[in-house]
N, C-alpha and C positions, 0 to 999 in steps of 0.2 A: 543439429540444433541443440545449444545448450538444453539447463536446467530452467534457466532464468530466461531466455528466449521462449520457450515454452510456457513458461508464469505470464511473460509476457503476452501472449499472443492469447492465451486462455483468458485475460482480463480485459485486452481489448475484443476481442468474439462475445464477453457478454457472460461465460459460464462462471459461476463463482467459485472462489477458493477458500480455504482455511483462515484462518488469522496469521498462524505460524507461517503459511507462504506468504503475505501479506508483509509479515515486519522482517522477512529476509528479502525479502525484493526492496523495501524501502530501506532498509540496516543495505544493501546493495549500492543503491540510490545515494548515499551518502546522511541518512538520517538521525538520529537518534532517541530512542526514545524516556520516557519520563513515563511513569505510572502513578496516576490521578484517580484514586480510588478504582472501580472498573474499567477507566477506560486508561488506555496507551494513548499519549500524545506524540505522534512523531513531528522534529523538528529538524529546520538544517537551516545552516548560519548562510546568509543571502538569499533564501528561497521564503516569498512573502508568506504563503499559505503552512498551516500545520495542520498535521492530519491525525483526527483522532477516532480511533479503533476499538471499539471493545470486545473483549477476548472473548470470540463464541466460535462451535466447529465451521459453521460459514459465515460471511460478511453480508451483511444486510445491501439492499442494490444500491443506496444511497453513499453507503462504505466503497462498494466497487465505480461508480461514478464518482466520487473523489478520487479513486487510485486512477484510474481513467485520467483525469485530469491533468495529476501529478506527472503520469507518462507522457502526457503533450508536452508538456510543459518542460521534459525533457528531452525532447524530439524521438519518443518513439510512435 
């Protein structure tokens, strides 16, 4: 199992991660991001929703329920 299979599977189980694993699973994803004062906005050209992050050692559950999302939304 990858690196990124395991980012994976660790965000949909529910336990949370860094930021930094956060914007290389979405830099992954095909994202890119934009820094908006504190927060990261990640963006991708045909994908409606942007995801914005702000840089802390974990993601608040509301942050991991958007990446959750994003992952359906790519069929994992």
């Amino acid at each position: 199992m990858s690196k990124i299979e395991k980012l994976i599977r660790k965000i949909l189980d529910g336990r949370t991660i860094s930021y930094q694993e956060a914007e290389t699973l979405l830099k992954r994803l095909g994202f890119e991001v934009e820094v908006c004062g504190s927060h990261h906005v990640f963006r991708k050209k045909g994908y409606a929703r942007n995801v914005s992050i702000k840089k802390r050692t974990e993601l608040l559950p509301y942050q991991l329920n958007d990446l959750k999302e994003v992952l359906q939304d790519h069929d994992y």
